[in-house]
N, CA, C and O atoms as a Tripos MOL2 file, in Angstrom:
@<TRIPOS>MOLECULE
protein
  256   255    64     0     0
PROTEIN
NO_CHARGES

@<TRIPOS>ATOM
      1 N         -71.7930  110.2190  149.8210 N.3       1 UNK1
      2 CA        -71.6230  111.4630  150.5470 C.3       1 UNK1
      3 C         -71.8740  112.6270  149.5870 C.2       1 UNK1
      4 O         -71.1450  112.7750  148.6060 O.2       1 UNK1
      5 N         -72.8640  113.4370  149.8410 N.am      2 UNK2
      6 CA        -72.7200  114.8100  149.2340 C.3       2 UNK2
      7 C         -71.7180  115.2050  148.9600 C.2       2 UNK2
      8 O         -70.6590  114.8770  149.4960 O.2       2 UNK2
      9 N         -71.9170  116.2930  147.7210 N.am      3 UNK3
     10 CA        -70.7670  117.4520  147.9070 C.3       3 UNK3
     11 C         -70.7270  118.9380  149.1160 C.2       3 UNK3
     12 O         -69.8860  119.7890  149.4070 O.2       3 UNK3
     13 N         -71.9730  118.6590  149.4970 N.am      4 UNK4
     14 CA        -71.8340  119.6780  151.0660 C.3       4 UNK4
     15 C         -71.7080  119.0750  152.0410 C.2       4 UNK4
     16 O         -71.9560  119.6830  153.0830 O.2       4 UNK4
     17 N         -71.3250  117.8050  152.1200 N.am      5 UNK5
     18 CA        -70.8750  116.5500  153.2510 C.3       5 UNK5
     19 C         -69.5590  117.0380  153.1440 C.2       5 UNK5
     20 O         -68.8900  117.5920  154.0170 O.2       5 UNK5
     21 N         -69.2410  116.7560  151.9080 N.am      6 UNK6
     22 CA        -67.2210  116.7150  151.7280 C.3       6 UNK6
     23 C         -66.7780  118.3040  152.1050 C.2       6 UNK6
     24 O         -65.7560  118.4670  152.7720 O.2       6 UNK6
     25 N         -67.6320  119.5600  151.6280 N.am      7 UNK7
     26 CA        -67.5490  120.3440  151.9730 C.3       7 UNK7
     27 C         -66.9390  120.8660  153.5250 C.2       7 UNK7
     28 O         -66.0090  121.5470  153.9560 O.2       7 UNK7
     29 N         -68.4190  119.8630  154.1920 N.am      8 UNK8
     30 CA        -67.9710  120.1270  155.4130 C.3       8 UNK8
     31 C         -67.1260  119.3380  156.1770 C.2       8 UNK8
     32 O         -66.7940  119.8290  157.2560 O.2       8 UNK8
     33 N         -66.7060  118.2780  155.9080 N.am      9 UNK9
     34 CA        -65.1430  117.4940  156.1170 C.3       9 UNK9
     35 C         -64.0350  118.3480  156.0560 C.2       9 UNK9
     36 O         -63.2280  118.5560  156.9620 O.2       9 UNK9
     37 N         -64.0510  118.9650  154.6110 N.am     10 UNK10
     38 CA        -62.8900  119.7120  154.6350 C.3      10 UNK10
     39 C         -62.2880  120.8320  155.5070 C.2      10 UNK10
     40 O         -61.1270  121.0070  155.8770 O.2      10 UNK10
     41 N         -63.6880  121.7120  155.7820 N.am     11 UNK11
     42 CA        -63.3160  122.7490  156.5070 C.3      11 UNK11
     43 C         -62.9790  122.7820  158.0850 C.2      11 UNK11
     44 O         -62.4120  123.6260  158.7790 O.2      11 UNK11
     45 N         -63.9430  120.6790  158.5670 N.am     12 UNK12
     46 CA        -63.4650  120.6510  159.6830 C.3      12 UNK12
     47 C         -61.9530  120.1060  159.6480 C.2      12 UNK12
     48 O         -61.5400  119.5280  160.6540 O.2      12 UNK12
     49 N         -61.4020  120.2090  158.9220 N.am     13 UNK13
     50 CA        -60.1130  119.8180  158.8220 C.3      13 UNK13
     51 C         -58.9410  120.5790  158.7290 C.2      13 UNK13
     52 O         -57.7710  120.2210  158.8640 O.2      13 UNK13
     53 N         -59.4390  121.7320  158.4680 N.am     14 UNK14
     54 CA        -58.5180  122.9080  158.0810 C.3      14 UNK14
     55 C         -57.9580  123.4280  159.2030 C.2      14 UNK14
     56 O         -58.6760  123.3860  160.2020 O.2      14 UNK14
     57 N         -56.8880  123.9030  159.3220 N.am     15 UNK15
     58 CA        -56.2670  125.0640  160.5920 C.3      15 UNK15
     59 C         -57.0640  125.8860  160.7540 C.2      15 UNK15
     60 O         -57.9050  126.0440  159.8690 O.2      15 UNK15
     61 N         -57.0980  126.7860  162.0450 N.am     16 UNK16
     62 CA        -58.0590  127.3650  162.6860 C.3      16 UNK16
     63 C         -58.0060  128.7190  161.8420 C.2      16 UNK16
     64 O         -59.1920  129.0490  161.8710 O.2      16 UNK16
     65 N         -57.3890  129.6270  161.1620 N.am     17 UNK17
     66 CA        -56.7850  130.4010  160.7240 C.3      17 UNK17
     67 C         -57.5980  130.3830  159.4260 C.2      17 UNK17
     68 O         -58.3790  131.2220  158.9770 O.2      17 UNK17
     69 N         -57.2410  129.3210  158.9960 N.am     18 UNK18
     70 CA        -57.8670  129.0610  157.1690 C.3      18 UNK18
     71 C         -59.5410  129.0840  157.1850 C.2      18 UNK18
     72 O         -60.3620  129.5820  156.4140 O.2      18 UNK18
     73 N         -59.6810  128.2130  158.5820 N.am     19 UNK19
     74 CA        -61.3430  127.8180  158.8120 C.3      19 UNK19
     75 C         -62.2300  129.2240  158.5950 C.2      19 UNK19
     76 O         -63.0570  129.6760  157.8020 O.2      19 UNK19
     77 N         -61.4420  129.6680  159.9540 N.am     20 UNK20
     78 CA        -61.8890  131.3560  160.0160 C.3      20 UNK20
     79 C         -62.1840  132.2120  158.6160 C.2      20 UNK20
     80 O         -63.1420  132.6840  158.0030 O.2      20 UNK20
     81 N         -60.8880  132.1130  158.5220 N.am     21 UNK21
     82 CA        -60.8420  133.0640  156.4670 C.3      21 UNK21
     83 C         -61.8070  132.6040  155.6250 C.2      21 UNK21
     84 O         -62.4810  133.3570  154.9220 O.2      21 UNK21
     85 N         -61.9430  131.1800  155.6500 N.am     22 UNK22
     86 CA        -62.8880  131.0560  154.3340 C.3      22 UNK22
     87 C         -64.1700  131.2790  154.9550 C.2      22 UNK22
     88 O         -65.0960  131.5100  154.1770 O.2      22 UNK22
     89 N         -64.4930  131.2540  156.5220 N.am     23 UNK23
     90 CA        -66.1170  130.9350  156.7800 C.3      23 UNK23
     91 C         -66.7990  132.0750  157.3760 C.2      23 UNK23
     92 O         -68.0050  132.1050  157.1320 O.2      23 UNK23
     93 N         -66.2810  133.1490  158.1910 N.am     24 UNK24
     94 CA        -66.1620  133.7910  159.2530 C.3      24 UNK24
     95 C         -66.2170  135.4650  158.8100 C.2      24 UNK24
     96 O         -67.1330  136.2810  158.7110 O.2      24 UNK24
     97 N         -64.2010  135.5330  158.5300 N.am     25 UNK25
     98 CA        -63.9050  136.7860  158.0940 C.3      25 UNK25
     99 C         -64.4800  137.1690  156.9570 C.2      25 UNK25
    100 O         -64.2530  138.3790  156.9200 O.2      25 UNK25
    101 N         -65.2000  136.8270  155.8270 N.am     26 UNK26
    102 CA        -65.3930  137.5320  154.3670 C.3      26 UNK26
    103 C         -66.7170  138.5430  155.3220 C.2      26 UNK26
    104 O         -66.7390  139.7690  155.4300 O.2      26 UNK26
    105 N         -67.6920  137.5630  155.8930 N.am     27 UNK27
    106 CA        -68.7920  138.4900  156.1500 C.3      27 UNK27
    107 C         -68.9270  139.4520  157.4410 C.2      27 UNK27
    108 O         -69.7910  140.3270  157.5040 O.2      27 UNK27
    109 N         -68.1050  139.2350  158.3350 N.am     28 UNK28
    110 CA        -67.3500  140.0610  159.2130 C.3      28 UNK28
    111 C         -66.9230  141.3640  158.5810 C.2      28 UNK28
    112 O         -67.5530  142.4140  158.7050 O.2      28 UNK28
    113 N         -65.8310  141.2230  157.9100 N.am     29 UNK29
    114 CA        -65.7850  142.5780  157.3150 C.3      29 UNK29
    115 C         -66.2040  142.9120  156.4080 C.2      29 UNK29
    116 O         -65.4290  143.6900  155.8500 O.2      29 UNK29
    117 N         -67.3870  142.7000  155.6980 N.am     30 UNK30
    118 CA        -68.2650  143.6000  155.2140 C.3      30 UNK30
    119 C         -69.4630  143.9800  155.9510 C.2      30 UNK30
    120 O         -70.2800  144.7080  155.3890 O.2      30 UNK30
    121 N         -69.7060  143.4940  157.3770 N.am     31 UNK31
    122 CA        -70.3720  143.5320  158.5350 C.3      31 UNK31
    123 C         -69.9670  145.3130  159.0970 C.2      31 UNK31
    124 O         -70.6490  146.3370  159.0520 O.2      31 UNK31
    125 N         -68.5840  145.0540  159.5940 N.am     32 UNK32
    126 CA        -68.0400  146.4570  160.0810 C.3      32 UNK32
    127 C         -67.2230  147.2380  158.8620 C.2      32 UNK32
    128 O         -66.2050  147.8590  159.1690 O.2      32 UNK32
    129 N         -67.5740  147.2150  157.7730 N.am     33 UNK33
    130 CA        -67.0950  148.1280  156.7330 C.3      33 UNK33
    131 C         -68.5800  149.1650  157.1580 C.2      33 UNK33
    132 O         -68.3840  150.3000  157.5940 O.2      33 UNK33
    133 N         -70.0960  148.6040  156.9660 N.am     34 UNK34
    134 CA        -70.9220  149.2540  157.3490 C.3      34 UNK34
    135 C         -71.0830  149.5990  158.2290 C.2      34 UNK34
    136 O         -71.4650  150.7670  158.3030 O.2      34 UNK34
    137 N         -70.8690  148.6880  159.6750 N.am     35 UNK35
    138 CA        -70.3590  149.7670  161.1810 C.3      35 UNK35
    139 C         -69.8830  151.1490  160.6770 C.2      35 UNK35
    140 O         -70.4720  152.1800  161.0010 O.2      35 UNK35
    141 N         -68.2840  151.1290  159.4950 N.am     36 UNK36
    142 CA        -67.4870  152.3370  160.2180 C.3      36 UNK36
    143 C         -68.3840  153.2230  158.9400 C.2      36 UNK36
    144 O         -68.2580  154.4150  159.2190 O.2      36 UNK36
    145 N         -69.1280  153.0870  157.8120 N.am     37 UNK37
    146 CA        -70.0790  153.8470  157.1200 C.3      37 UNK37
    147 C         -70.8730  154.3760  157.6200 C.2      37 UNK37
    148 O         -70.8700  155.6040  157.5290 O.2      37 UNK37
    149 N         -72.0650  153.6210  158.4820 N.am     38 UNK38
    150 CA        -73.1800  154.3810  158.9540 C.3      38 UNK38
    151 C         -72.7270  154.7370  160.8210 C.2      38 UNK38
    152 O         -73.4270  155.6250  161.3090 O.2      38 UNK38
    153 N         -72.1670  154.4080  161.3260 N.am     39 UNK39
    154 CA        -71.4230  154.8970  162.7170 C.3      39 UNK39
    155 C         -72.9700  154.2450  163.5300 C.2      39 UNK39
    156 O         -73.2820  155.2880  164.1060 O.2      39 UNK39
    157 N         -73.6070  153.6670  163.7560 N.am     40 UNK40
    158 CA        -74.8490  153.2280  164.8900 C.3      40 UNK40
    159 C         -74.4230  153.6080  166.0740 C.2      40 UNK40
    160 O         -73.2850  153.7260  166.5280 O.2      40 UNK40
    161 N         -75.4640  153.7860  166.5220 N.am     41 UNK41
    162 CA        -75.1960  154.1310  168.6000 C.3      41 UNK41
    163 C         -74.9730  152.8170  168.9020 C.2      41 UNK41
    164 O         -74.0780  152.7870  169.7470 O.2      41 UNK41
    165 N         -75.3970  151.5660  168.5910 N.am     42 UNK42
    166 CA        -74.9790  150.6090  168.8730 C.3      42 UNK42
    167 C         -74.4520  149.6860  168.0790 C.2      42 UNK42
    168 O         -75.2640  149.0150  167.4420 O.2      42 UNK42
    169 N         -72.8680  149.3710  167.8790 N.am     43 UNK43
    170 CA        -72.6310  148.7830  166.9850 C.3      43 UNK43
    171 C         -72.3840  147.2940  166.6370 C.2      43 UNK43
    172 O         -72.2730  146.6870  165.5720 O.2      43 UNK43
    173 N         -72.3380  146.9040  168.0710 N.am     44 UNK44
    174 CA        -72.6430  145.4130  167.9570 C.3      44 UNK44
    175 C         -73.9010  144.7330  167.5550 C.2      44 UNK44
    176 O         -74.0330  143.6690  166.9500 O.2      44 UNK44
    177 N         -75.4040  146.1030  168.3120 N.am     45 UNK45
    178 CA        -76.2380  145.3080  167.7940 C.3      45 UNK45
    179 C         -76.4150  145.7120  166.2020 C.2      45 UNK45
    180 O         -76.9920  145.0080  165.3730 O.2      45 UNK45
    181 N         -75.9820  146.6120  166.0230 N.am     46 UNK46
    182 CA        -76.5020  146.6010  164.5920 C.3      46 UNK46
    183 C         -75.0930  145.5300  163.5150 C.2      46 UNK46
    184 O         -75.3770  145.4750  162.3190 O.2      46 UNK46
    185 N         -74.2510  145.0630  163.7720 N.am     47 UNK47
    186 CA        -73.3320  143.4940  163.4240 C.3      47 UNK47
    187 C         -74.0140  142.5920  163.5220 C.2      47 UNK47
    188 O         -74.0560  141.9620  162.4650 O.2      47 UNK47
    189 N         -74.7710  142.0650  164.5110 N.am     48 UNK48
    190 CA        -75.3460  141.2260  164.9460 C.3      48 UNK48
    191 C         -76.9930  141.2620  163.7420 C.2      48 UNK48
    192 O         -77.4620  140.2800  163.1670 O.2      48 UNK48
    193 N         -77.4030  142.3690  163.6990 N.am     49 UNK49
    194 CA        -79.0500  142.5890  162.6250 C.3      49 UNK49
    195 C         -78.2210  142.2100  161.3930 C.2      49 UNK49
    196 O         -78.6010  141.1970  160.8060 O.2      49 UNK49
    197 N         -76.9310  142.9860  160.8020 N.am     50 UNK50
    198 CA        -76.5520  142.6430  159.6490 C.3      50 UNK50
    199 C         -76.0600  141.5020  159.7040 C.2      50 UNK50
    200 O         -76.1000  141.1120  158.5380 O.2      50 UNK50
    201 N         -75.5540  140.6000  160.4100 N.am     51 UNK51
    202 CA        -75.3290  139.1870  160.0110 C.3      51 UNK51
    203 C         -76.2290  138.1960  160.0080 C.2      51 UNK51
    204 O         -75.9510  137.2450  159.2790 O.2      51 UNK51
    205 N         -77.3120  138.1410  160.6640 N.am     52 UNK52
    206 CA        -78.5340  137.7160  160.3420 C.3      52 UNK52
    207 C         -79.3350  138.4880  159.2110 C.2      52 UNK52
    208 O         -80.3350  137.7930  159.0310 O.2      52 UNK52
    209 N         -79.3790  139.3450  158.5420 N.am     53 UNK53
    210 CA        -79.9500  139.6670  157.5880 C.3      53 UNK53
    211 C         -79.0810  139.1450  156.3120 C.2      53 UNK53
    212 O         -79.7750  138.7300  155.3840 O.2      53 UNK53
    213 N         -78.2370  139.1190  156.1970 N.am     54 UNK54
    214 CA        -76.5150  138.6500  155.2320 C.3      54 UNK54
    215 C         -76.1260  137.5820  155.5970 C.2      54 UNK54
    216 O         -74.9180  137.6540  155.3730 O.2      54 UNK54
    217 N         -76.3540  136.4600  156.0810 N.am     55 UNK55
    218 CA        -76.1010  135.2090  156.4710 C.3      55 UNK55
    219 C         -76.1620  134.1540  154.5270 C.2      55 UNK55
    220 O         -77.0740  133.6960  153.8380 O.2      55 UNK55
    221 N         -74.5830  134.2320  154.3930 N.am     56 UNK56
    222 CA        -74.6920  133.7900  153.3120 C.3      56 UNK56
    223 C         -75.4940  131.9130  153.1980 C.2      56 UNK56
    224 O         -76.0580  131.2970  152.2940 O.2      56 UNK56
    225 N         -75.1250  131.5850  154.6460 N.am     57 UNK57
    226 CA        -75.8140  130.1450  154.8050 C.3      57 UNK57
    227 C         -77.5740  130.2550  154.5000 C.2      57 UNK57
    228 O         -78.1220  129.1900  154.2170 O.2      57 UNK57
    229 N         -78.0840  130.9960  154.5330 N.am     58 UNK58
    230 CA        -79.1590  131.4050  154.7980 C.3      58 UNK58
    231 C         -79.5200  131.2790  152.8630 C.2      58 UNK58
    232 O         -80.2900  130.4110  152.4530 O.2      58 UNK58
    233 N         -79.0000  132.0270  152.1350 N.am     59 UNK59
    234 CA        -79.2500  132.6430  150.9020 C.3      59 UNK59
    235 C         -79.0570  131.0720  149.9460 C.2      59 UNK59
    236 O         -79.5900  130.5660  148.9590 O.2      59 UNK59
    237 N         -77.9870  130.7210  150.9070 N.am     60 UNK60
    238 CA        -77.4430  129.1730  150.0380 C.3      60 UNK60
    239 C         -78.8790  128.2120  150.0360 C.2      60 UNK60
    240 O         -79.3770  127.6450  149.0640 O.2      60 UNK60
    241 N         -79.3890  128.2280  151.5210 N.am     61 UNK61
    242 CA        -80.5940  127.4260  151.7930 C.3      61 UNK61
    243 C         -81.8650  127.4530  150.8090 C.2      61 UNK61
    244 O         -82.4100  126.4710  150.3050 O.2      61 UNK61
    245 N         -82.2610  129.0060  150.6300 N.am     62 UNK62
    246 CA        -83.0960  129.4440  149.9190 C.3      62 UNK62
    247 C         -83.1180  128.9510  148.5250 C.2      62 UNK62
    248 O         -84.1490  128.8830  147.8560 O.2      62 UNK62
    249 N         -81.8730  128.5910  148.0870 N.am     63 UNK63
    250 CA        -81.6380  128.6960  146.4580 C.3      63 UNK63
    251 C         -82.0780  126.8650  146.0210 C.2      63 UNK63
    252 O         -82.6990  126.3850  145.0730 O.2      63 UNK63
    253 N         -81.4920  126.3250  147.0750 N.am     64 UNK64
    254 CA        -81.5780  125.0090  146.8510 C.3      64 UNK64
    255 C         -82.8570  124.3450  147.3070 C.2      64 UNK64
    256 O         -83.0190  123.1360  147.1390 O.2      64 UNK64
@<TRIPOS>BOND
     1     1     2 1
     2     2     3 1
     3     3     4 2
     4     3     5 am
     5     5     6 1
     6     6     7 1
     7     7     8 2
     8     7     9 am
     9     9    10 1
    10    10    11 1
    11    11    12 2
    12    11    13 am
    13    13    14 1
    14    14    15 1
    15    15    16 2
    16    15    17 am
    17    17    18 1
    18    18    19 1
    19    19    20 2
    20    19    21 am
    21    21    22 1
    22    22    23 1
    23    23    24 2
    24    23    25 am
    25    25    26 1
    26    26    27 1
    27    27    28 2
    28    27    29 am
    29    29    30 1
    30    30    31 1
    31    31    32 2
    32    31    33 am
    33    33    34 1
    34    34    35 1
    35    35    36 2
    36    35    37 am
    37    37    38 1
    38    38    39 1
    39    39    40 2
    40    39    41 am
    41    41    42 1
    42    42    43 1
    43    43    44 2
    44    43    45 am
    45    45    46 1
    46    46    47 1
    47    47    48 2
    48    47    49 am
    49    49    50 1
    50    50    51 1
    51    51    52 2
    52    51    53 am
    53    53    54 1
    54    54    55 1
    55    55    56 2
    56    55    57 am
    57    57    58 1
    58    58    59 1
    59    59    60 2
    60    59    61 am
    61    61    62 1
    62    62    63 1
    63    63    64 2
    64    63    65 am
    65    65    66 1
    66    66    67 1
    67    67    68 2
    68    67    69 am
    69    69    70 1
    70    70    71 1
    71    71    72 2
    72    71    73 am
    73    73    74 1
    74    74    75 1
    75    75    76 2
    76    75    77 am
    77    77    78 1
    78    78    79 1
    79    79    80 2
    80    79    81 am
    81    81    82 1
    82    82    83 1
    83    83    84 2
    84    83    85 am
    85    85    86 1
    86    86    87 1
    87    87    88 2
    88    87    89 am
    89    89    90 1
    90    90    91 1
    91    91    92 2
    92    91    93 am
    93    93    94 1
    94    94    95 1
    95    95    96 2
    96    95    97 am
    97    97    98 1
    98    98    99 1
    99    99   100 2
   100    99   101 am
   101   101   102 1
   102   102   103 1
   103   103   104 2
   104   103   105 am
   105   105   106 1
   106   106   107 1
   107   107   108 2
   108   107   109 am
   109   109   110 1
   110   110   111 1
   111   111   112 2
   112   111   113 am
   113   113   114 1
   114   114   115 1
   115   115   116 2
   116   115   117 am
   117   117   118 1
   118   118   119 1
   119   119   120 2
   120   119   121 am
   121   121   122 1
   122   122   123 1
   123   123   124 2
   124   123   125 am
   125   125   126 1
   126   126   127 1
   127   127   128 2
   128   127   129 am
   129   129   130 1
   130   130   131 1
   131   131   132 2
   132   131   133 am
   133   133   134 1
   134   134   135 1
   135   135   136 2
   136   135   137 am
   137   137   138 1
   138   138   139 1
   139   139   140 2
   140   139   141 am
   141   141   142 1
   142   142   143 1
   143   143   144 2
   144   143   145 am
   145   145   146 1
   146   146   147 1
   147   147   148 2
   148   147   149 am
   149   149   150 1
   150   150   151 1
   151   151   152 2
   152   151   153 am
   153   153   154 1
   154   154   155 1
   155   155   156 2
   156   155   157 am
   157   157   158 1
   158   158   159 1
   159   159   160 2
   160   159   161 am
   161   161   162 1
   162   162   163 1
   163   163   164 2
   164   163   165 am
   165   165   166 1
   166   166   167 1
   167   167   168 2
   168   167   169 am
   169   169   170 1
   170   170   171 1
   171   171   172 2
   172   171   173 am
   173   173   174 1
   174   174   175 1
   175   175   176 2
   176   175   177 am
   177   177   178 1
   178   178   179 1
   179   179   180 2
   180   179   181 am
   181   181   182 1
   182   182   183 1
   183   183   184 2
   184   183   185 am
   185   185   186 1
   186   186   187 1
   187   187   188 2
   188   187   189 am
   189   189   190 1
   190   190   191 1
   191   191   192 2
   192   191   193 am
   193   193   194 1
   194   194   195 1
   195   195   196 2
   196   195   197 am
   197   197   198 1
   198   198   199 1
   199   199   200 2
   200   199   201 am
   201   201   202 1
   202   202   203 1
   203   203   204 2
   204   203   205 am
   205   205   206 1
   206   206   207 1
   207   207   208 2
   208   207   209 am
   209   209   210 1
   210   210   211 1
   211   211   212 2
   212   211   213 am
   213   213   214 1
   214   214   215 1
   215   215   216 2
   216   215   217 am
   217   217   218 1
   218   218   219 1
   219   219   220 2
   220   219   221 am
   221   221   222 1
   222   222   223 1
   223   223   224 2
   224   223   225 am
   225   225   226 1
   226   226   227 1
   227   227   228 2
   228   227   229 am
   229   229   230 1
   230   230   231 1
   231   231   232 2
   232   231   233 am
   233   233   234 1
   234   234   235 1
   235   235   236 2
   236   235   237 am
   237   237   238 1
   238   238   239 1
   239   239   240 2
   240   239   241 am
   241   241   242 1
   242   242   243 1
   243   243   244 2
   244   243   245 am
   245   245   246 1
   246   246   247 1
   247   247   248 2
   248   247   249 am
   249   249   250 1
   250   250   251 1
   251   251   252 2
   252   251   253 am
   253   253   254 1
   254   254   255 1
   255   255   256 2
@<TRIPOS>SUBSTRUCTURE
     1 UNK1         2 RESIDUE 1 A UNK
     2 UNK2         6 RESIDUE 1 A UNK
     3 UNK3        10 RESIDUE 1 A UNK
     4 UNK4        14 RESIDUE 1 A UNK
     5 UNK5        18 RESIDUE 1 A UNK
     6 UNK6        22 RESIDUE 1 A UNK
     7 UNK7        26 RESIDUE 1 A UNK
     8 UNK8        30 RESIDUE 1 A UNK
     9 UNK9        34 RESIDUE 1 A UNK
    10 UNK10       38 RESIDUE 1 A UNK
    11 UNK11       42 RESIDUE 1 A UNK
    12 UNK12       46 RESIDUE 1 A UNK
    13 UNK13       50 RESIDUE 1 A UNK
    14 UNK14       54 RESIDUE 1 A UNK
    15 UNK15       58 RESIDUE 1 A UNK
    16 UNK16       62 RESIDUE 1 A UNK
    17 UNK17       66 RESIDUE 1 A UNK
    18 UNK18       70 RESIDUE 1 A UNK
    19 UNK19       74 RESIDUE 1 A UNK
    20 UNK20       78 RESIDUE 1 A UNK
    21 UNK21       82 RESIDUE 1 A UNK
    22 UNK22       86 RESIDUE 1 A UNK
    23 UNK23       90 RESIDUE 1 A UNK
    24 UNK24       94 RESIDUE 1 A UNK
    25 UNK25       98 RESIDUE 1 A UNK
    26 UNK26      102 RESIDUE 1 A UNK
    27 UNK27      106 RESIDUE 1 A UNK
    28 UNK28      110 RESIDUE 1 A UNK
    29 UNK29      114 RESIDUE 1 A UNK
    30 UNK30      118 RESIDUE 1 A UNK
    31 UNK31      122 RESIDUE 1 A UNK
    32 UNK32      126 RESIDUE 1 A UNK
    33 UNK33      130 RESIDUE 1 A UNK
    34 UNK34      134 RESIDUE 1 A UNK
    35 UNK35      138 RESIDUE 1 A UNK
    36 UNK36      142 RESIDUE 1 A UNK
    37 UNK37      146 RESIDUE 1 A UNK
    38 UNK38      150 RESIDUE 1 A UNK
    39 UNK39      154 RESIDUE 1 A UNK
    40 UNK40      158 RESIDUE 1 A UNK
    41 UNK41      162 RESIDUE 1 A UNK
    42 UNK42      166 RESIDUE 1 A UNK
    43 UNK43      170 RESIDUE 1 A UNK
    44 UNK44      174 RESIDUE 1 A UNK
    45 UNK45      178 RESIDUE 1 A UNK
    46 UNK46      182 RESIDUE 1 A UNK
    47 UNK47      186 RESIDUE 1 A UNK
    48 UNK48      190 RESIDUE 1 A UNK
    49 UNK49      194 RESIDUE 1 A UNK
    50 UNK50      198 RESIDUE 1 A UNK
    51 UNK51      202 RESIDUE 1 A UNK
    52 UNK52      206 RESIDUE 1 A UNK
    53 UNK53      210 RESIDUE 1 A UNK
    54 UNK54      214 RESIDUE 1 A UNK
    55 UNK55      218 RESIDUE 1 A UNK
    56 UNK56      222 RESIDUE 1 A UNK
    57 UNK57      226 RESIDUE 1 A UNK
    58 UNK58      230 RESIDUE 1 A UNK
    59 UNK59      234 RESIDUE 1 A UNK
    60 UNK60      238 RESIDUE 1 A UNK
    61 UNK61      242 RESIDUE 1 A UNK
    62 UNK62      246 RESIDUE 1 A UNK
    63 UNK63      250 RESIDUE 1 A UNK
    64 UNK64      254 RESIDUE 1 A UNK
């Protein structure tokens, strides 16, 4: 088994709370830190452009 196999064992294992925190919330709020910086007319879609542009899964892919 990989170490991004066990990785992902673990996190499906975790409380919903912890899952969230480590996977979710870090890039969330640095998502709407820039919402409440630049104010967009639309601010979901522009959450939605920055999390696809900032998709740390994405950067991980690239490297390896």
């Amino acid at each position: 088994m990989s170490s991004e196999d066990e990785r992902m064992k673990q996190l499906q294992q975790l409380p919903i709370r912890n899952y969230l925190d480590q996977t979710v919330v870090p890039i969330l709020l640095q998502a709407m830190t820039e919402v409440a910086k630049v104010r967009p007319p639309n601010p979901i879609e522009f959450i939605a452009n920055y999390l696809m542009q900032n998709n740390p899964e994405k950067a991980q892919a690239r490297q390896q």
